[in-house]
Residue frames as qw, qx, qy, qz and C-alpha x, y, z in Angstrom:
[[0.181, -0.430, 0.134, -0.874, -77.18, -202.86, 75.91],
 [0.060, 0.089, 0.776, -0.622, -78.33, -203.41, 79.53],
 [0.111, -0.616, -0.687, -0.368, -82.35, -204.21, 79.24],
 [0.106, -0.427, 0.113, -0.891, -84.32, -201.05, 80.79],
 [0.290, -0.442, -0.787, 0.319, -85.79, -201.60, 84.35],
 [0.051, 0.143, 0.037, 0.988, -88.23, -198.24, 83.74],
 [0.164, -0.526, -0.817, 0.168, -91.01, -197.91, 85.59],
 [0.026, -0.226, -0.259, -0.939, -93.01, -194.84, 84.05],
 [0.106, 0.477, 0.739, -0.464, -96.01, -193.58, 86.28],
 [0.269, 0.610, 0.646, 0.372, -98.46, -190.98, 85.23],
 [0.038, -0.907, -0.011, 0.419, -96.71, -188.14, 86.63],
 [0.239, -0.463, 0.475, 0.709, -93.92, -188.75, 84.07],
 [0.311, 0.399, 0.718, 0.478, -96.20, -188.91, 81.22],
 [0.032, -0.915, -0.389, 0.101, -97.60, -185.38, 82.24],
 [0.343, -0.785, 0.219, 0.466, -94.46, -184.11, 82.89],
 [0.407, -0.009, 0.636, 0.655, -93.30, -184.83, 79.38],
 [0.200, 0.655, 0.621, 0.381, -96.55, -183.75, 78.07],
 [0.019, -0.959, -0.283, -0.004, -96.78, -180.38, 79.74],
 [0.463, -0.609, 0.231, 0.601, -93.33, -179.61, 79.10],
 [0.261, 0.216, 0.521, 0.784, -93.60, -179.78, 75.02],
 [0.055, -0.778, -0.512, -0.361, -97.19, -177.88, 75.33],
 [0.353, -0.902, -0.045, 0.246, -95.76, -175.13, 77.85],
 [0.617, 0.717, -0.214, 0.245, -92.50, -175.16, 75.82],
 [0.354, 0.580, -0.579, 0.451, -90.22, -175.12, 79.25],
 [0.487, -0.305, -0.782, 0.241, -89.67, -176.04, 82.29],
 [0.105, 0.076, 0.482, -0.866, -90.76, -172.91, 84.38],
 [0.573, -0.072, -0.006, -0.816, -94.26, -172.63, 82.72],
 [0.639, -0.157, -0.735, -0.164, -94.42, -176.61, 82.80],
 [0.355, -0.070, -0.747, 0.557, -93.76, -176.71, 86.33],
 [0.343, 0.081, 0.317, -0.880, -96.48, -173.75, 87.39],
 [0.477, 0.120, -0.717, -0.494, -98.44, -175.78, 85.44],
 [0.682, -0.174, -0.709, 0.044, -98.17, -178.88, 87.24],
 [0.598, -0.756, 0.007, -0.264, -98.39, -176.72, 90.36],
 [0.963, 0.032, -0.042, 0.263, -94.94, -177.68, 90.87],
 [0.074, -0.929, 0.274, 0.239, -91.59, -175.64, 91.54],
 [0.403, 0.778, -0.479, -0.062, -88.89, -175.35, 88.83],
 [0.256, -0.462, 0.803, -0.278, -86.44, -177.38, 91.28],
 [0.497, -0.065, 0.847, -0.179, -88.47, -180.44, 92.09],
 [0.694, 0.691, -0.021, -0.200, -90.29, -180.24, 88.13],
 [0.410, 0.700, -0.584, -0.023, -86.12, -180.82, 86.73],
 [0.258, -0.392, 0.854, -0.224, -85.27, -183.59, 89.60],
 [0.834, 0.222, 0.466, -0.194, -88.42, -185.72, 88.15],
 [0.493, 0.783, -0.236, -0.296, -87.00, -185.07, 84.77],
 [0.144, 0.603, -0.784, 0.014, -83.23, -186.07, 85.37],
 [0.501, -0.029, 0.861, -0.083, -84.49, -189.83, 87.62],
 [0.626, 0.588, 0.106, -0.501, -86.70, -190.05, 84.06],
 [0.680, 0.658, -0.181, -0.268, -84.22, -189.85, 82.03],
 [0.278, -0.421, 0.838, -0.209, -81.79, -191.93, 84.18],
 [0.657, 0.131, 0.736, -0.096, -84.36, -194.95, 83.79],
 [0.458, 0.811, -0.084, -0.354, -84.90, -193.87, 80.41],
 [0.688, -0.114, 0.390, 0.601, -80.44, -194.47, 79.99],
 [0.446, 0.300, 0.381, 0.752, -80.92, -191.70, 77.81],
 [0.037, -0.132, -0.216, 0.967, -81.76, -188.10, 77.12],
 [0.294, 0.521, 0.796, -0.094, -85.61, -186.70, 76.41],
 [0.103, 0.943, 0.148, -0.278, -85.34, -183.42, 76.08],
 [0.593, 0.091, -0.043, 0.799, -82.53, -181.34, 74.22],
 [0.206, -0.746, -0.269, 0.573, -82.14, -177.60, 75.44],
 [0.393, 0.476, 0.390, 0.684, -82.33, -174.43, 72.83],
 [0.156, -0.641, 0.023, -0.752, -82.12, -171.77, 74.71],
 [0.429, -0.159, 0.499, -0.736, -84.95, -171.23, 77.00],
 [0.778, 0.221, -0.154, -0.568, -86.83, -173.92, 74.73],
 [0.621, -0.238, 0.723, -0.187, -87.43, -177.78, 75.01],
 [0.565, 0.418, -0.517, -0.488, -86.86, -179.54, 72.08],
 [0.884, 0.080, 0.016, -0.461, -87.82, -183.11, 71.84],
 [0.156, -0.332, 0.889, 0.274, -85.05, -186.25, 71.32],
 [0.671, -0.066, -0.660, -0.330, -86.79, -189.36, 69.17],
 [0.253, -0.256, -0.861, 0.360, -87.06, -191.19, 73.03],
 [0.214, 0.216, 0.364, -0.880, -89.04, -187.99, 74.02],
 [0.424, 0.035, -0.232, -0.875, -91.15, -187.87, 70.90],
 [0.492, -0.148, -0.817, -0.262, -91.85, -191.74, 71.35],
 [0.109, -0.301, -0.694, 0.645, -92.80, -191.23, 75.39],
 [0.277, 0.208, 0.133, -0.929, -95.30, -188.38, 74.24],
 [0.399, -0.050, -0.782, -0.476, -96.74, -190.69, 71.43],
 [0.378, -0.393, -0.837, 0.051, -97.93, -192.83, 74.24],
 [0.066, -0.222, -0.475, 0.849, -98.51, -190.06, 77.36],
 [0.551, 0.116, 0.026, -0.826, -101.63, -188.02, 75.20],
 [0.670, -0.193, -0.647, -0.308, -103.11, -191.93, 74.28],
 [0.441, -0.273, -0.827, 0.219, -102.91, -192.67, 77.87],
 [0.048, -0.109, -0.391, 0.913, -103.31, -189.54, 79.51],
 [0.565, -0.130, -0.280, -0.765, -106.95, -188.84, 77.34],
 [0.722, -0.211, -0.564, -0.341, -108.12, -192.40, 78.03],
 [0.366, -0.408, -0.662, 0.511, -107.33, -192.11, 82.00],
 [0.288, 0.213, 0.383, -0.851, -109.28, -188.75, 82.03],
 [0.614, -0.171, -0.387, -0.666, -112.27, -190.88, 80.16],
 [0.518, -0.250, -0.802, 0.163, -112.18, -193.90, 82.53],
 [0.191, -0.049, -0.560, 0.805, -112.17, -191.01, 85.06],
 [0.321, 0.017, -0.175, -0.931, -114.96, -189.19, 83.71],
 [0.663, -0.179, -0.627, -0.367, -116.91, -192.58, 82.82],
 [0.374, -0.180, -0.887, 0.204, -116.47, -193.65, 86.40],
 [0.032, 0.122, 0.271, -0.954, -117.88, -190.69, 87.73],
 [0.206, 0.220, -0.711, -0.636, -120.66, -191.51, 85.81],
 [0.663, -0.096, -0.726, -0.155, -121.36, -194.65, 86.95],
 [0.345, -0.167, -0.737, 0.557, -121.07, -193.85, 90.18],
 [0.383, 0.144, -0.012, -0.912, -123.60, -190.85, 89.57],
 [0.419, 0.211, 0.882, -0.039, -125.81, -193.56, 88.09],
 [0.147, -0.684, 0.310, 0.644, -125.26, -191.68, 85.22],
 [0.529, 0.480, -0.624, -0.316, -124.07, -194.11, 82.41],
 [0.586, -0.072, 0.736, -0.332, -124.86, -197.65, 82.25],
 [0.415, 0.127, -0.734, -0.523, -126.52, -200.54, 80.17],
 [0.706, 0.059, 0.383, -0.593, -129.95, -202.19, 80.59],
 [0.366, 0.069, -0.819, -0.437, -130.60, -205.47, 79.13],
 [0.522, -0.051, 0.449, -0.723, -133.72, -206.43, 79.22],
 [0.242, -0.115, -0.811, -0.520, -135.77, -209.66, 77.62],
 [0.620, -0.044, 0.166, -0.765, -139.57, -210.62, 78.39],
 [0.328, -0.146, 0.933, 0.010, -141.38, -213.71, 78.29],
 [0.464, 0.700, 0.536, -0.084, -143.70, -212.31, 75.89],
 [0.469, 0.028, 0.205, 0.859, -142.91, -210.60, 72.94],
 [0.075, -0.755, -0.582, -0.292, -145.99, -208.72, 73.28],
 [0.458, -0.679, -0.367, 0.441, -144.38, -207.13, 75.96],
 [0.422, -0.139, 0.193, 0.875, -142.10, -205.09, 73.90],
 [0.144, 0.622, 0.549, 0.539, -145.24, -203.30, 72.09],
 [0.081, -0.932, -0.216, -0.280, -146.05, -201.19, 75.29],
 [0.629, -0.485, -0.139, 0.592, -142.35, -200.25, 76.30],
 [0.437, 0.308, 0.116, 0.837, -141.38, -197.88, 73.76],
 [0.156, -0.771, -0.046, -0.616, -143.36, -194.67, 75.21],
 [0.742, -0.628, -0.197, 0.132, -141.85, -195.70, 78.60],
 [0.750, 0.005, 0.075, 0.657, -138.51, -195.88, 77.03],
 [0.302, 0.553, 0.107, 0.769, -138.77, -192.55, 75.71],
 [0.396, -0.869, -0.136, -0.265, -139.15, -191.01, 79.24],
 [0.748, -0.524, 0.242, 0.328, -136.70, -192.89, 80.93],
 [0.688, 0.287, 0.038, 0.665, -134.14, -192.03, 77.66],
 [0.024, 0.909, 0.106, 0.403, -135.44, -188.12, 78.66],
 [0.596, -0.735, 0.313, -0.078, -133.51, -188.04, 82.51],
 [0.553, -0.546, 0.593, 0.211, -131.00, -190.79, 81.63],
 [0.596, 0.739, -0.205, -0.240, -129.83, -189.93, 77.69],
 [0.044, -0.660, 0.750, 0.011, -126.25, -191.89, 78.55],
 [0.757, 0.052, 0.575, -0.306, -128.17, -195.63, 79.38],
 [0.292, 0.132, -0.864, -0.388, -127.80, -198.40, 76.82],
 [0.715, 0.164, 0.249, -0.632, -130.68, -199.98, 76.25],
 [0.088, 0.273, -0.936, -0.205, -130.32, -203.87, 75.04],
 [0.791, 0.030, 0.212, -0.573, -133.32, -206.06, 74.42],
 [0.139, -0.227, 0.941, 0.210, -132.43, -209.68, 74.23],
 [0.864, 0.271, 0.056, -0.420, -134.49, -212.02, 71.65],
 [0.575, -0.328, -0.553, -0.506, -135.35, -214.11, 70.38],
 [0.674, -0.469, 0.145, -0.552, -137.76, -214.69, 74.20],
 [0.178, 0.205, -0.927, 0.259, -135.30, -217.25, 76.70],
 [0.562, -0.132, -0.814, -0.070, -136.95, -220.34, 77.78],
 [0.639, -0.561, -0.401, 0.341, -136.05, -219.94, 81.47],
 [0.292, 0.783, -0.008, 0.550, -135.39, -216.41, 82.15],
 [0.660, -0.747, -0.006, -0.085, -134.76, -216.74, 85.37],
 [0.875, -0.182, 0.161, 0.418, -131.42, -218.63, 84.44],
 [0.462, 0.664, 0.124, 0.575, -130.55, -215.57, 82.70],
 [0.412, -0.862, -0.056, -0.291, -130.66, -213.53, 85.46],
 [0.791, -0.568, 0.214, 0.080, -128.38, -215.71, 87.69],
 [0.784, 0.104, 0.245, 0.560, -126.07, -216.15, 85.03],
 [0.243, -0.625, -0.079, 0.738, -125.79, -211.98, 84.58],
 [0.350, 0.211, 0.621, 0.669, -126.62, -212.40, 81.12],
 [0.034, 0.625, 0.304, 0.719, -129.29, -210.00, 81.74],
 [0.056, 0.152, -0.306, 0.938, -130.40, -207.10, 84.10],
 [0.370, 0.123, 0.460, -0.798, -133.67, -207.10, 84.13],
 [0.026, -0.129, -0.964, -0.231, -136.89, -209.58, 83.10],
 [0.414, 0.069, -0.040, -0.907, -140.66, -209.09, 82.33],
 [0.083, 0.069, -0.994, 0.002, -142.09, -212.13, 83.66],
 [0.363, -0.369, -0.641, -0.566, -145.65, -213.33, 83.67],
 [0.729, -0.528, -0.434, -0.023, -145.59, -213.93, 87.29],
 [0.395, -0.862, 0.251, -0.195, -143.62, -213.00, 90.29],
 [0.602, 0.508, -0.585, 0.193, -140.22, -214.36, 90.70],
 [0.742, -0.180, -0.603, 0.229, -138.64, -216.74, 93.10],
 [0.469, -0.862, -0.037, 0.189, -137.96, -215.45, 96.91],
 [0.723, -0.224, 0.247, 0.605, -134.33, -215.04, 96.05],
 [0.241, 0.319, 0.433, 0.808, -135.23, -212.22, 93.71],
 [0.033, 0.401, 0.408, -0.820, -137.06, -208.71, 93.23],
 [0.044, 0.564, 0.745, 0.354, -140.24, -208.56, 92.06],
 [0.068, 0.261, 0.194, -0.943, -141.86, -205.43, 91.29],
 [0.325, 0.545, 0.770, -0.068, -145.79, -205.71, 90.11],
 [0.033, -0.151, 0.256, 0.954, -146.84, -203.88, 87.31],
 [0.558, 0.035, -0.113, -0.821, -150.32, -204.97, 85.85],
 [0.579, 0.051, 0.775, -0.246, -152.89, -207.48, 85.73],
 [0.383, 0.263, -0.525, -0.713, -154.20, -209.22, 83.03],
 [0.827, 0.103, 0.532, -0.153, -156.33, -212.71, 81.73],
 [0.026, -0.010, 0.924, 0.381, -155.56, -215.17, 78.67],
 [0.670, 0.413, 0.248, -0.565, -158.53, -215.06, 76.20],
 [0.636, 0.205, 0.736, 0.109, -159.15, -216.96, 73.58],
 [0.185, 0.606, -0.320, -0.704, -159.08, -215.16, 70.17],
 [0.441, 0.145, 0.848, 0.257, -161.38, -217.14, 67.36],
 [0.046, -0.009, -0.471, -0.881, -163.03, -215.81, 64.03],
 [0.446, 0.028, 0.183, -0.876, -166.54, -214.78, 64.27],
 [0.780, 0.188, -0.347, -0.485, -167.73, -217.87, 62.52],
 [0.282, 0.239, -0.917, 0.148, -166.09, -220.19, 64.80],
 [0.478, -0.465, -0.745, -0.007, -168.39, -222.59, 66.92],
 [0.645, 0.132, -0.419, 0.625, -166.98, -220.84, 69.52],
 [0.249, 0.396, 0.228, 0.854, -167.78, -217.58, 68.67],
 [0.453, -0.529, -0.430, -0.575, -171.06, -217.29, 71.00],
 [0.711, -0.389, -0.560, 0.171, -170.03, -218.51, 74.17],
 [0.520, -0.835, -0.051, -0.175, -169.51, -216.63, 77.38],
 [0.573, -0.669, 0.469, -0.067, -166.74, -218.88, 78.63],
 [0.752, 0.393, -0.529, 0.021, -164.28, -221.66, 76.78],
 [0.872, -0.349, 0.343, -0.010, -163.12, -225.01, 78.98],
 [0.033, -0.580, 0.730, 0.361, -160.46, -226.56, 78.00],
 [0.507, 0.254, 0.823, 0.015, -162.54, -229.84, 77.09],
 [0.398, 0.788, 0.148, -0.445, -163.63, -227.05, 74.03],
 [0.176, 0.837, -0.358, -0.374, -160.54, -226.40, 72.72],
 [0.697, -0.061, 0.703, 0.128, -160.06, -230.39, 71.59],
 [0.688, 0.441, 0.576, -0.006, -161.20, -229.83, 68.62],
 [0.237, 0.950, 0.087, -0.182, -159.77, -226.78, 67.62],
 [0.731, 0.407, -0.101, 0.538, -156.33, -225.63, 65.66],
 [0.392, -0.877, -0.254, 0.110, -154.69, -224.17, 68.28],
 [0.645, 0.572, -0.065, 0.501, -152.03, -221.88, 67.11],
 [0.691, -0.703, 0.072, 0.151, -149.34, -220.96, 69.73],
 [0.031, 0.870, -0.473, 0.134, -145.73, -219.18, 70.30],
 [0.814, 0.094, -0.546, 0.173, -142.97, -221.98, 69.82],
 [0.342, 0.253, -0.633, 0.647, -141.10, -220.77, 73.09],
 [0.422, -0.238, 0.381, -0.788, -144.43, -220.45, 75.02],
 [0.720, -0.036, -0.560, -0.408, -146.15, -223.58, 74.02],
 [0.400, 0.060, -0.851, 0.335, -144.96, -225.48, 77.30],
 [0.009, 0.107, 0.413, -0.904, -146.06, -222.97, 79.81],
 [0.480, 0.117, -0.227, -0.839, -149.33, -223.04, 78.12],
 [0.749, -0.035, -0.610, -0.255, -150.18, -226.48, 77.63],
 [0.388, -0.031, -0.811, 0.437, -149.36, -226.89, 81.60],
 [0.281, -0.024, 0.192, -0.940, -151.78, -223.92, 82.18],
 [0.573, 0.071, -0.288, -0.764, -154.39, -224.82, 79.75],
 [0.884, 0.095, -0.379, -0.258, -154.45, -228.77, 79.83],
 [0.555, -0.674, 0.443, -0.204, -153.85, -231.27, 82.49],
 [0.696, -0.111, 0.657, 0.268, -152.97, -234.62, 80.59],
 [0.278, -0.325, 0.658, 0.620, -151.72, -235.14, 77.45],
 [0.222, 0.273, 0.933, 0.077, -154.67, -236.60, 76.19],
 [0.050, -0.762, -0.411, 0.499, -156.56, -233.22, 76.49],
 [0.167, -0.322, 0.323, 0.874, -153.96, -231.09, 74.23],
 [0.676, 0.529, 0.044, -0.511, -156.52, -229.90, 70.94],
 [0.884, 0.174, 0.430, -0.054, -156.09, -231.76, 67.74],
 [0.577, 0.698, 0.087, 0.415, -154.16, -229.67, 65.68],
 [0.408, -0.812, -0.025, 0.417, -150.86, -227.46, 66.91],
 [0.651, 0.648, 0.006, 0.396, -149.49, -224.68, 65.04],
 [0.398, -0.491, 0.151, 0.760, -145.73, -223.06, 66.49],
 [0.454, 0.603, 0.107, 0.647, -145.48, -219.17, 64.89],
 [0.511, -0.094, -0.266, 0.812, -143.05, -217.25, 66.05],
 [0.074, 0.160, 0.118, 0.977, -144.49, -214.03, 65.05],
 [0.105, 0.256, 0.878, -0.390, -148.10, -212.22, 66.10],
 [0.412, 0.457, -0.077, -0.785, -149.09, -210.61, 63.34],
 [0.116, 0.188, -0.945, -0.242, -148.57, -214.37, 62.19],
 [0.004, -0.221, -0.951, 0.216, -150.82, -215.66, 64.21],
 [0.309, 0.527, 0.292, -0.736, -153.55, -212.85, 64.61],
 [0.411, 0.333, -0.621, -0.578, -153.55, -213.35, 60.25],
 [0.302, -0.082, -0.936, -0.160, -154.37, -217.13, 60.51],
 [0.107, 0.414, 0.787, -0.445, -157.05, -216.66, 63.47],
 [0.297, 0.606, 0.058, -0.736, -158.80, -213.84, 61.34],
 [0.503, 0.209, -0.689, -0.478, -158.90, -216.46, 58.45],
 [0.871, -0.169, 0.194, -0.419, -160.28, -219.18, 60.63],
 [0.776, 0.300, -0.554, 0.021, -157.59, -221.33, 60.10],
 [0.637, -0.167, -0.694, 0.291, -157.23, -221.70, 63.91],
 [0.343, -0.891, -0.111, -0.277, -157.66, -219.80, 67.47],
 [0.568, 0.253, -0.504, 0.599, -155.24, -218.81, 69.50],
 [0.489, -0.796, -0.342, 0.101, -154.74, -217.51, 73.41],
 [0.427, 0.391, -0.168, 0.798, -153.37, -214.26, 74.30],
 [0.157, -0.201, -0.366, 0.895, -153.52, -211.48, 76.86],
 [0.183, 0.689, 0.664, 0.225, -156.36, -209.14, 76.73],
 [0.191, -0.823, 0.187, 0.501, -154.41, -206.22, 76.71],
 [0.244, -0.275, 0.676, 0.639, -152.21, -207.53, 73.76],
 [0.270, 0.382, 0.846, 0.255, -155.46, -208.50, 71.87],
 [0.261, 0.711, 0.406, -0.511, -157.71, -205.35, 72.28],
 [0.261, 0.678, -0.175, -0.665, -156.32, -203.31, 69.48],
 [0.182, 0.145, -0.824, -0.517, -156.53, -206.37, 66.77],
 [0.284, 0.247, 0.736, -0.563, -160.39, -207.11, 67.87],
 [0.386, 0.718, 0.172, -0.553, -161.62, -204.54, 65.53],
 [0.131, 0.613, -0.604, -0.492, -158.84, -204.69, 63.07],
 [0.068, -0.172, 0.981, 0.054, -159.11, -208.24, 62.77],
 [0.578, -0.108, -0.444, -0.676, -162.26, -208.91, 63.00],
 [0.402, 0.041, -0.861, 0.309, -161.62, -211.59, 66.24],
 [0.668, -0.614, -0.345, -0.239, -164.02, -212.59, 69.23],
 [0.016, 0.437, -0.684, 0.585, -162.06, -212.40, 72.39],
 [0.854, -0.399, -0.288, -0.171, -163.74, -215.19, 74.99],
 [0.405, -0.630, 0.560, -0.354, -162.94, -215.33, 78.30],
 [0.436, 0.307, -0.844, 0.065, -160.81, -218.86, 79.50],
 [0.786, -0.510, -0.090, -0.338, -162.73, -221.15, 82.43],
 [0.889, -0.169, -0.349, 0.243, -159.51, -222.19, 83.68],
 [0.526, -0.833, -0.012, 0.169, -157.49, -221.14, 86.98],
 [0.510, -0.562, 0.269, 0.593, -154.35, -219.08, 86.34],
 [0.551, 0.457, 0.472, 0.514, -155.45, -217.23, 83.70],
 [0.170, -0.911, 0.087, -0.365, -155.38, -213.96, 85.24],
 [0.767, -0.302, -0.178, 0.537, -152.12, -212.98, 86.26],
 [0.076, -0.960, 0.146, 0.226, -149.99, -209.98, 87.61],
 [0.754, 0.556, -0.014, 0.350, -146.90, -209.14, 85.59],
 [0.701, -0.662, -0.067, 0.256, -144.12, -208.40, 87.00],
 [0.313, 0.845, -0.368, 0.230, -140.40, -206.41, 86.79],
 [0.924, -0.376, 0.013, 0.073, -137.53, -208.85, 88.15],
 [0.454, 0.768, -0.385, 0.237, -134.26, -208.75, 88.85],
 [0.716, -0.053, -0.624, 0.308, -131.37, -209.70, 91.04],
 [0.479, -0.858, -0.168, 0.076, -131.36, -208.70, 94.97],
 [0.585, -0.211, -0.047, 0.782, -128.88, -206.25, 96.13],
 [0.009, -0.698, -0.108, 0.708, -128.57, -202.36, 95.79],
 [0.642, 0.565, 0.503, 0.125, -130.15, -201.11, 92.57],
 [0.452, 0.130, 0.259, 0.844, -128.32, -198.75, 89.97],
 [0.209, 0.436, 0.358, -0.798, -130.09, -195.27, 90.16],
 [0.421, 0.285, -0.481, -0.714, -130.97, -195.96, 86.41],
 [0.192, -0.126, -0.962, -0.147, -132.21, -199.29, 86.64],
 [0.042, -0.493, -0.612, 0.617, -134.66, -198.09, 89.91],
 [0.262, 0.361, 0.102, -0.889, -135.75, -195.55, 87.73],
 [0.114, 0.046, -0.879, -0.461, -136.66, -197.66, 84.89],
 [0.207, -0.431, -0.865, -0.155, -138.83, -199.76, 86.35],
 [0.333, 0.561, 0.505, -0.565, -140.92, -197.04, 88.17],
 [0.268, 0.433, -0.139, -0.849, -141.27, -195.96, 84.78],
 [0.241, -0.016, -0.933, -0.267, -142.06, -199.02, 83.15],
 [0.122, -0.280, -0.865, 0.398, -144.52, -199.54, 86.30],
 [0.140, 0.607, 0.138, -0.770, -146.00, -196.01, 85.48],
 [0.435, 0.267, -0.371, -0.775, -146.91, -196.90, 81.60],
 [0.218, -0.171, 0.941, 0.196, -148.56, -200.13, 81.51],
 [0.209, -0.194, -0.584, -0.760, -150.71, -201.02, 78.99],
 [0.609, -0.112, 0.181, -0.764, -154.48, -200.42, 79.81],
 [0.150, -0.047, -0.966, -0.206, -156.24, -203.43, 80.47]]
């Protein structure tokens, strides 16, 4: 048998489908807005490429062949999933439906998104939300590489990007009432030699370039934990001090029992920022961040 050279569009997969669900061709054809006549001439080139029949006739009634029933098989799988692609693009072009992915360079950050989130799910209920972890080195390279959408950075991003300013803050020192420490006004970094200075493994660079200019400087002791209920535990035992926001710190002050001490060194007060890549923003993304920009945490 000659191979078939059948090139099926998606009027003959309607036209098959709304002939078994209308049961003939006149009501298929009003259907399809279509007249009787030019509804039977799509039919016959069909079943020409086809080489075979689709229909058999019973009466007034259309009865299936096995080639028909196997053409319908496919026609309602494709026909549904081109009116969802249609639906979904419509969607997306509404700015509608979509997926955020977001990471931070703090995981602290994630503590005051959720009552944002739950506005921004209120207006745009369709949105995926994604939060990448464990916190990327260089988030910036994430960005460029599309791996994510949008970045909570400590600072303002390069010219080549959009930066959108959300709050200020400072780096304090956090040390247990009984530390030397404990009394001072201000902490130098020529202080913190002596101390156990317990620190996020994926922030520890950024920090030591802040905090300390040579090598020689770093403190005497460094613990890496991942976690800050880790750390905030060990500084509230005095087994070492650590530096955080003073926003992220207020509400474990009390709990904890911890000193908070301002840092003597430049570029400890910074503005936080929403980044992403230039070009025209999704209407969901744009909303985001005002809303993000609209809860940040008190400081």
């Amino acid at each position: 048998m000659a191979r078939l050279n059948t090139q099926i569009d998606f009027k003959h997969l309607r036209l098959v489908n709304a002939v078994v669900n209308q049961g003939n061709l006149s009501r298929a054809a009003r259907y399809l807005n279509l007249t009787q006549s030019a509804l039977s001439h799509q039919l016959k080139n069909l079943e020409q490429q086809c080489q075979q029949a689709l229909f058999t006739r019973n009466g007034k009634k259309m009865l299936l062949t096995t080639a028909g029933e196997r053409l319908l098989q496919s026609a309602n799988v494709i026909l549904q999933e081109a009116d969802t692609l249609a639906a979904d693009l419509q969607e997306i072009a509404a700015g509608t439906e979509g997926t955020i992915r977001l990471s931070s360079e703090c995981y602290t950050s994630f503590h005051w998104l959720p009552s944002a989130i739950e506005q921004f799910e209120q207006r745009f209920s369709k949105i995926k939300l994604k939060i990448t972890t464990p916190v990327a080195a260089d988030i910036f390279e994430l960005l460029d590489e599309g791996e994510i959408d949008l970045a909570i950075t400590m600072y303002a991003g390069p010219e080549n990007y959009l930066s959108f300013p959300l709050f200020n803050d400072e780096l304090v020192l956090l040390v247990h009432p009984e530390n030397r420490l404990a009394d001072e006004k201000t902490i130098s970094r020529a202080q913190l030699s002596d101390e156990t200075l317990i620190v996020y493994p994926h922030g520890k660079e950024k920090l030591f370039q802040l905090l300390f200019s040579e090598a020689e400087e770093l403190p005497r002791k460094v613990v890496e934990m991942p976690l800050t209920e880790g750390i905030l535990e060990w500084c509230s035992a005095g087994l070492g001090v650590a530096v955080m926001a003073n926003w992220a710190t207020s509400r474990y002050v009390t709990e904890r029992n911890l000193v908070p001490i301002p840092i003597d060194t430049p570029g400890t007060a910074r503005t936080w920022h929403a980044v992403t890549r230039q070009g025209e923003l999704p209407v969901y993304l744009d909303d985001f961040i005002q809303t993000i920009t609209q809860n940040t945490p008190s400081v």
